[in-house]
One Martini backbone bead per residue (centre of mass of N, CA, C, O) as a GRO file, in nm:
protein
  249
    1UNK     BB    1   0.660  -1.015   1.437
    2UNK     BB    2   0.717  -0.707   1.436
    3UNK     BB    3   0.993  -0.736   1.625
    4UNK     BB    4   1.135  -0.943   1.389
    5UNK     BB    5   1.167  -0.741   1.169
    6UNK     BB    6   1.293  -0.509   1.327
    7UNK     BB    7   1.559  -0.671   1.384
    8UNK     BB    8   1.623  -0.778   1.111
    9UNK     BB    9   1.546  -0.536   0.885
   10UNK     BB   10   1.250  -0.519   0.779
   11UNK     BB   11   1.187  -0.377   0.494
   12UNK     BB   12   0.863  -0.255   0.287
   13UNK     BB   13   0.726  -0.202  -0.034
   14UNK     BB   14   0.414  -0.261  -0.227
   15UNK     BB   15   0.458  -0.005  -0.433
   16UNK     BB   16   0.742   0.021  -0.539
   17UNK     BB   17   0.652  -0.123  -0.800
   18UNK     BB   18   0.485   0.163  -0.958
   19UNK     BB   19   0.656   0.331  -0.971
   20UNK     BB   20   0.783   0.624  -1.173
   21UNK     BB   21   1.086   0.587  -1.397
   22UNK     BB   22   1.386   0.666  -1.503
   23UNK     BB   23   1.527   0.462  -1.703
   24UNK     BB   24   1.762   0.681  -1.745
   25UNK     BB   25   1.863   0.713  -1.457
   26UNK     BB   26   1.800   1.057  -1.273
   27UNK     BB   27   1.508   1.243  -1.201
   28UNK     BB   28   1.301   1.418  -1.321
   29UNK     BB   29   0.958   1.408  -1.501
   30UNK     BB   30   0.918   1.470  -1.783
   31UNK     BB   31   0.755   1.419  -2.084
   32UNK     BB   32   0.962   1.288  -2.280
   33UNK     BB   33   1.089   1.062  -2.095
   34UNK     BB   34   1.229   0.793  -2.042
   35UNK     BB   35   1.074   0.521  -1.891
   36UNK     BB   36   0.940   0.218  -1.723
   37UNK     BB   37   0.639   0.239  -1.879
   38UNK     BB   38   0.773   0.249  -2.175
   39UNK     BB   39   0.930   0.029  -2.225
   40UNK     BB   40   0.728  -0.215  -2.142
   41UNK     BB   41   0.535  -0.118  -2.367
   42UNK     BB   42   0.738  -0.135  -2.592
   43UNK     BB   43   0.804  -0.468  -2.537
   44UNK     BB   44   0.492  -0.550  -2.619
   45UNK     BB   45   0.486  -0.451  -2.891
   46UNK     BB   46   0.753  -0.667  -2.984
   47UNK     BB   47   0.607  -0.911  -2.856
   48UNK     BB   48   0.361  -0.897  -3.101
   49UNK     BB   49   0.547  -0.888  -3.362
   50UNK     BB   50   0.664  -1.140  -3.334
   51UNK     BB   51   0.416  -1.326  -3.326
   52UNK     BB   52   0.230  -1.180  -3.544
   53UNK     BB   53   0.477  -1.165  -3.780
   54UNK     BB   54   0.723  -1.341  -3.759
   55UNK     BB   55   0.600  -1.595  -3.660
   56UNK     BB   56   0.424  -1.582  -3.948
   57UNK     BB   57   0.633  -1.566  -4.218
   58UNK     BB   58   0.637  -1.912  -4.183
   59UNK     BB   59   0.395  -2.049  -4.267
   60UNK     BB   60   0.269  -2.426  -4.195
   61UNK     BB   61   0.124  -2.721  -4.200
   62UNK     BB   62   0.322  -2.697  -3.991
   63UNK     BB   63   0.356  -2.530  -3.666
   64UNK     BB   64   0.502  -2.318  -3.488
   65UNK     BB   65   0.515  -2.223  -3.146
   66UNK     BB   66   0.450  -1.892  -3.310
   67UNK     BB   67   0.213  -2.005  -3.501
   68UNK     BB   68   0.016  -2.099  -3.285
   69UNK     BB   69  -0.035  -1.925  -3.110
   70UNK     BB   70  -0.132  -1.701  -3.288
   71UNK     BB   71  -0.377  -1.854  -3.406
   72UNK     BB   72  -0.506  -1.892  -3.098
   73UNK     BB   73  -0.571  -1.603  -3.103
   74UNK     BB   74  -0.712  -1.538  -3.354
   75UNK     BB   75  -0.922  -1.724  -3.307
   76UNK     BB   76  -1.051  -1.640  -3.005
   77UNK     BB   77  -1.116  -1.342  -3.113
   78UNK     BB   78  -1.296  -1.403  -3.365
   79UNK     BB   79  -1.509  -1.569  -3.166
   80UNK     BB   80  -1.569  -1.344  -2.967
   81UNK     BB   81  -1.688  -1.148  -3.172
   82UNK     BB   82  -1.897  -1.315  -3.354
   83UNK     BB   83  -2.079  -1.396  -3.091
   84UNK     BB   84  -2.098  -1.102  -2.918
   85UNK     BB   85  -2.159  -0.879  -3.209
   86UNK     BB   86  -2.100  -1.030  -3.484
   87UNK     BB   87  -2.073  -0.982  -3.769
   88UNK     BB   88  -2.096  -0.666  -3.837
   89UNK     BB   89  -1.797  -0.655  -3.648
   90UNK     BB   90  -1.552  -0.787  -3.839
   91UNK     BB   91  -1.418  -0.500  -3.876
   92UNK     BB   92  -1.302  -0.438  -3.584
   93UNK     BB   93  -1.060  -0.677  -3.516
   94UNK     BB   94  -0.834  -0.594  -3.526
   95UNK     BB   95  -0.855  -0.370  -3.277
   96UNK     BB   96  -0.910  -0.589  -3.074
   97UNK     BB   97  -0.661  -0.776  -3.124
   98UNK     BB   98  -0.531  -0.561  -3.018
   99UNK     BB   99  -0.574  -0.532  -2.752
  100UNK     BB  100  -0.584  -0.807  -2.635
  101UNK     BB  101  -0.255  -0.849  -2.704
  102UNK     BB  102  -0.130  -0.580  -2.533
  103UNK     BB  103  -0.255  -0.673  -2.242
  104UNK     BB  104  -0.156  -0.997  -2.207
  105UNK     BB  105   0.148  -0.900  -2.275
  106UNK     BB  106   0.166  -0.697  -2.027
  107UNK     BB  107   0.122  -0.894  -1.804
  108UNK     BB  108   0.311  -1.111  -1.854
  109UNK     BB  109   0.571  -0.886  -1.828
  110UNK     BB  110   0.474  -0.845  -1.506
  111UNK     BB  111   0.612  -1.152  -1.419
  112UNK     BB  112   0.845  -1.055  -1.399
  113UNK     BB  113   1.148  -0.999  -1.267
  114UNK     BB  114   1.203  -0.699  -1.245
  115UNK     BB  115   0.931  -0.517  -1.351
  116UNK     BB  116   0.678  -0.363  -1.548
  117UNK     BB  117   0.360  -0.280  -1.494
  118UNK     BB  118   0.149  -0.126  -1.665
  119UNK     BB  119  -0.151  -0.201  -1.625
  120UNK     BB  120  -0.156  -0.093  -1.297
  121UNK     BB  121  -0.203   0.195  -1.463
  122UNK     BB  122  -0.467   0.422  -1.480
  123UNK     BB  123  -0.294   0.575  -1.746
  124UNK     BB  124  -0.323   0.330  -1.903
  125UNK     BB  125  -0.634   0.229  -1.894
  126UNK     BB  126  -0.780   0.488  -1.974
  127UNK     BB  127  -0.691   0.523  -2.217
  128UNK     BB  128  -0.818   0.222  -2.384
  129UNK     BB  129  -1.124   0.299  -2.264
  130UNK     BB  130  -1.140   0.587  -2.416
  131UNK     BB  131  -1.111   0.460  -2.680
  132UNK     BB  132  -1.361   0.277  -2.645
  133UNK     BB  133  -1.544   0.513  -2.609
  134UNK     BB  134  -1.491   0.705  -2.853
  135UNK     BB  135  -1.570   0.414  -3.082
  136UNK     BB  136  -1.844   0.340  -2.940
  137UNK     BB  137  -1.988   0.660  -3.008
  138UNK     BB  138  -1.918   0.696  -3.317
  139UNK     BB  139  -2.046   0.415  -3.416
  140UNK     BB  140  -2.328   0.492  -3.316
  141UNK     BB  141  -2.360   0.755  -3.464
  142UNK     BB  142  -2.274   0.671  -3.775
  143UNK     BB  143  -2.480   0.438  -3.812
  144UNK     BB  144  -2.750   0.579  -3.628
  145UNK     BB  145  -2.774   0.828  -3.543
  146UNK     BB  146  -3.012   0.914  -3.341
  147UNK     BB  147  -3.064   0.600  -3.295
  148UNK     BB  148  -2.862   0.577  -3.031
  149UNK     BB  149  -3.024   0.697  -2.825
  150UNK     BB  150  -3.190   0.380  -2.803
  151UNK     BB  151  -3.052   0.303  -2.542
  152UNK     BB  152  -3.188   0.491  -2.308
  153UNK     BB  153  -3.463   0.397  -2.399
  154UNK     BB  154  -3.709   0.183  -2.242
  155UNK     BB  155  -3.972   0.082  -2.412
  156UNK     BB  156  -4.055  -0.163  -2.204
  157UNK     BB  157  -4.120   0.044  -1.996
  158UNK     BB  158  -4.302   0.238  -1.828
  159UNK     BB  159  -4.357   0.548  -1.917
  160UNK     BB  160  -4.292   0.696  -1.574
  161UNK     BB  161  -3.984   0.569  -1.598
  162UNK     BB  162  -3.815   0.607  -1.838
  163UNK     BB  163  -3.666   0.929  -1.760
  164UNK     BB  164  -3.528   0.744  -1.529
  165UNK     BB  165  -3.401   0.530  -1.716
  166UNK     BB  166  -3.237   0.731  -1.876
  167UNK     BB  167  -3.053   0.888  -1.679
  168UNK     BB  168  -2.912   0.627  -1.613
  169UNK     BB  169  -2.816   0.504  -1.849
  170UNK     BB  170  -2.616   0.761  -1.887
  171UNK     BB  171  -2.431   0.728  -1.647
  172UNK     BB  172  -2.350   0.436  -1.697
  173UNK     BB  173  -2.218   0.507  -1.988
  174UNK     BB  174  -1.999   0.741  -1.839
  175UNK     BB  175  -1.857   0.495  -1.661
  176UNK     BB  176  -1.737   0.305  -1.815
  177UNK     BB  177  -1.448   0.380  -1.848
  178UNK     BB  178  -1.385   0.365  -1.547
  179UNK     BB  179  -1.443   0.054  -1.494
  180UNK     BB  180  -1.289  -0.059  -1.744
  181UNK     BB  181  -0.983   0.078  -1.606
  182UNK     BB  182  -0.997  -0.040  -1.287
  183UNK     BB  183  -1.027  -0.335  -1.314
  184UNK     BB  184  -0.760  -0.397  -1.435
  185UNK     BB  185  -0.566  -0.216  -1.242
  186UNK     BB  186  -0.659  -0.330  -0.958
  187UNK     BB  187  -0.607  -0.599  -1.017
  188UNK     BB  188  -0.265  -0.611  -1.092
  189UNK     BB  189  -0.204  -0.462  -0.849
  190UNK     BB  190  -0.289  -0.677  -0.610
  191UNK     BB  191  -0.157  -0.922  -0.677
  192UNK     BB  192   0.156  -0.795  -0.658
  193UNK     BB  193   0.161  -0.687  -0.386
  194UNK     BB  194   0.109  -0.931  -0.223
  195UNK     BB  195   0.383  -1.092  -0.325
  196UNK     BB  196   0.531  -0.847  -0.218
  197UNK     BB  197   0.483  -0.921   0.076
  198UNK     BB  198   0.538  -1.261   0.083
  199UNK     BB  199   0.863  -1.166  -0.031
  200UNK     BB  200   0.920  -0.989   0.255
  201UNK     BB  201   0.858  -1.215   0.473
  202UNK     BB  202   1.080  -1.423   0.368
  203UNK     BB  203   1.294  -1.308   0.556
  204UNK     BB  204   1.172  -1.494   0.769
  205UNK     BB  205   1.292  -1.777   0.917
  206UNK     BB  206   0.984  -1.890   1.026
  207UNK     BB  207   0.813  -1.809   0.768
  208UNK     BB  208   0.941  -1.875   0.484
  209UNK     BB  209   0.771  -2.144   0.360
  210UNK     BB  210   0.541  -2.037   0.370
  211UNK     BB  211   0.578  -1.769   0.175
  212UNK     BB  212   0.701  -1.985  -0.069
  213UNK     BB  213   0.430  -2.090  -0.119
  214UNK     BB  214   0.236  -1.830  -0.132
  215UNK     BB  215   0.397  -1.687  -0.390
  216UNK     BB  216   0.339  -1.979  -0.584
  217UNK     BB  217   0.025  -1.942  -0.597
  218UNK     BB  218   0.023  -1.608  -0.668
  219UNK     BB  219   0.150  -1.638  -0.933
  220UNK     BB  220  -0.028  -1.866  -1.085
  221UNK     BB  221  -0.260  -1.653  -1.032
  222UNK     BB  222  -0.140  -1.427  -1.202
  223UNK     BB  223  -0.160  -1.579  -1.480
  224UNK     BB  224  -0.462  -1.635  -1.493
  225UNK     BB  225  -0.532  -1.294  -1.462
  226UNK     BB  226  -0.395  -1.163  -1.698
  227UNK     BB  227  -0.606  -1.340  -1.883
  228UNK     BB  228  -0.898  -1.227  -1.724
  229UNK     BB  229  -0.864  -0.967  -1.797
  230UNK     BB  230  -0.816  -0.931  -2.093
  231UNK     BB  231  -1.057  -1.090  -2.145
  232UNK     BB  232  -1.297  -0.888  -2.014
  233UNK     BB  233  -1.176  -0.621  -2.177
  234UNK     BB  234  -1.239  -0.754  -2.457
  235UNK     BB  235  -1.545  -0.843  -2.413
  236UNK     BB  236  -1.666  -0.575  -2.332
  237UNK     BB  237  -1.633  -0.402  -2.609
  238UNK     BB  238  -1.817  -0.608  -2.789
  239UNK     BB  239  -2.048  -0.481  -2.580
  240UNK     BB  240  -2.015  -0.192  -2.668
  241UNK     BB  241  -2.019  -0.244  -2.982
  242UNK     BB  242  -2.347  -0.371  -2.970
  243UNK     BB  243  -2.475  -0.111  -2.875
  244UNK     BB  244  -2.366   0.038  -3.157
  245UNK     BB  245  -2.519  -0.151  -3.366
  246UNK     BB  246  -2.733  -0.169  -3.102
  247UNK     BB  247  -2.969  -0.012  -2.930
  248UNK     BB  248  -3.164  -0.081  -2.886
  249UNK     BB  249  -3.406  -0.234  -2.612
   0.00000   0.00000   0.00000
């Protein structure tokens, strides 16, 4: 398989779908540079406004399947929240809204062919992630004072265990956003390689069949993927903002 690859000239990389260029022209990427990254990002924020802002402002007693999709989201995400956080987190939904829906469309928009996932990137992912870190910690200590501290501290524990497993607890609680930020770019960056292999091979005339069936099957897939990433690390959000306004043991 090797050597017919190499004779037809299959050459291939499945991260060069990751590189970060600048959107217009060539050059080095200074902080300013308008970048493939900033571009979809931005694509992503007008596909969320279209949908929860234009899609809803002619709201109908039947709804048109912009104001369906909207309602369906917000529906999905404001009982994800009272469900998983409480009724008491329900100031908190506009933001985890804004999370679950940036993240989603994010995903669905790098199953474009010839896009750029940005979710796929840890400076993307890290910085969400760091959000929900700095928000669920400041909203932690802002609600209970020091008794946000008895997160840390196991009650329930024998007593010559608890600073033990005090430690534990911090190191996990700070461990959060890498966790949070990985499982995420991990994810979506996997998925697109994978395609992007069997999209390679399918180059190859003996065995282009099998690479295009198993392209359409990794596609469906990343399309649940797309789906399942956005659904629980807004999940974990609601999880973690749940630690900030119940902390106790």
């Amino acid at each position: 398989m090797a050597s017919e690859a190499k004779s037809e000239g299959l050459v291939f990389h499945p991260m060069d779908q990751f590189i970060v260029k600048p959107f217009f022209g060539e050059g080095p990427i200074e902080f300013y540079t308008f970048t493939n990254v900033a571009f979809w990002m931005v694509a992503a924020i007008v596909v969320v406004i279209a949908i929860m802002v234009l899609g809803t402002s002619r709201r109908a007693v039947v709804p048109s399947r912009s104001q369906s999709i909207a309602e369906l989201a917000y529906g999905f995400v404001y009982k994800m929240v009272e469900d998983v956080t409480g009724k008491d987190a329900v100031g908190f939904f506009p933001y985890i809204m804004t999370l679950f829906m940036f993240i989603v469309t994010a995903n669905f928009l790098g199953l474009i062919p010839t896009s750029f996932t940005t979710t796929s990137h840890f400076a993307v992912t890290a910085i969400l992630a760091l959000a929900v870190f700095l928000t669920v910690t400041i909203v932690g200590f802002v609600k209970n004072g020091a008794g946000f501290l008895g997160l840390f501290w196991v009650s329930s524990a024998p007593l010559p265990l608890r600073p033990i497993l005090a430690v534990i607890e911090l190191i996990s609680y700070f461990v959060r956003p890498v966790s949070h930020s990985i499982r995420l770019a991990g994810n979506v960056m996997a998925g697109h390689a994978v395609i992007k292999v069997f999209a390679g091979f399918a180059a190859i005339a003996t065995i282009a069949p099998v690479s295009v069936v198993a392209i359409v099957a990794m596609y469906g897939l990343e399309i649940l993927v797309a789906f399942i990433q956005a659904y629980v690390f807004t999940i974990l959000t609601c999880v973690y903002l749940k630690d900030a306004l119940h902390p106790s043991h």
